[in-house]
N, C-alpha and C positions, 0 to 999 in steps of 0.2 A: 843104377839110378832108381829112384821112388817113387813114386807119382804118389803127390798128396794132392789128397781130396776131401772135400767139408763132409764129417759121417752121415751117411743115409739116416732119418730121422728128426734132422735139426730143423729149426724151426725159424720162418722168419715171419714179419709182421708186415700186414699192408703198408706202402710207402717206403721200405727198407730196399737196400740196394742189394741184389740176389747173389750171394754169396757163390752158387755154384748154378754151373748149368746144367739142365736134368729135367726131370719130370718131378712136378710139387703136386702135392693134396691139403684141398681146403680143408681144414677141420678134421672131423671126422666122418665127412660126405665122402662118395664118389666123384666127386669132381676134380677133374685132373686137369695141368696145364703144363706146356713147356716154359720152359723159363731158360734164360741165355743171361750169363755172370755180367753182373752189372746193372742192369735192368731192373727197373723199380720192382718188383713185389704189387700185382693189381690186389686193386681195392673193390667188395661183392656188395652187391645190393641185401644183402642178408643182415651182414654187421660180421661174417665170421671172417673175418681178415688175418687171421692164423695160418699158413701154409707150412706143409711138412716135406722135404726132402723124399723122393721114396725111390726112385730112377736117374742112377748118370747117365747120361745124352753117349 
């Protein structure tokens, strides 16, 4: 059996529904957050609403 999983690195955009559950990175900050599949994607007071895949849960 395989376990498929969205590659470390992908990218989703504020308001998108989160493809995997894991740990994302804003941008190119330090700031990290969990995120659970399904789940909108938050939106930052900065403008930088890009999140990067970087940790499976």
């Amino acid at each position: 059996m395989t376990n498929r999983h969205t590659m470390l690195g992908t990218t989703a955009v504020a308001g998108d529904y989160c493809p995997e559950t894991g740990y994302w990175r804003q941008g190119t900050s330090s700031i990290t957050t969990f995120i659970t599949q399904g789940h909108r994607i938050p939106q930052t007071d900065d403008g930088n609403d890009v999140w990067t895949l970087i940790l499976y849960a």
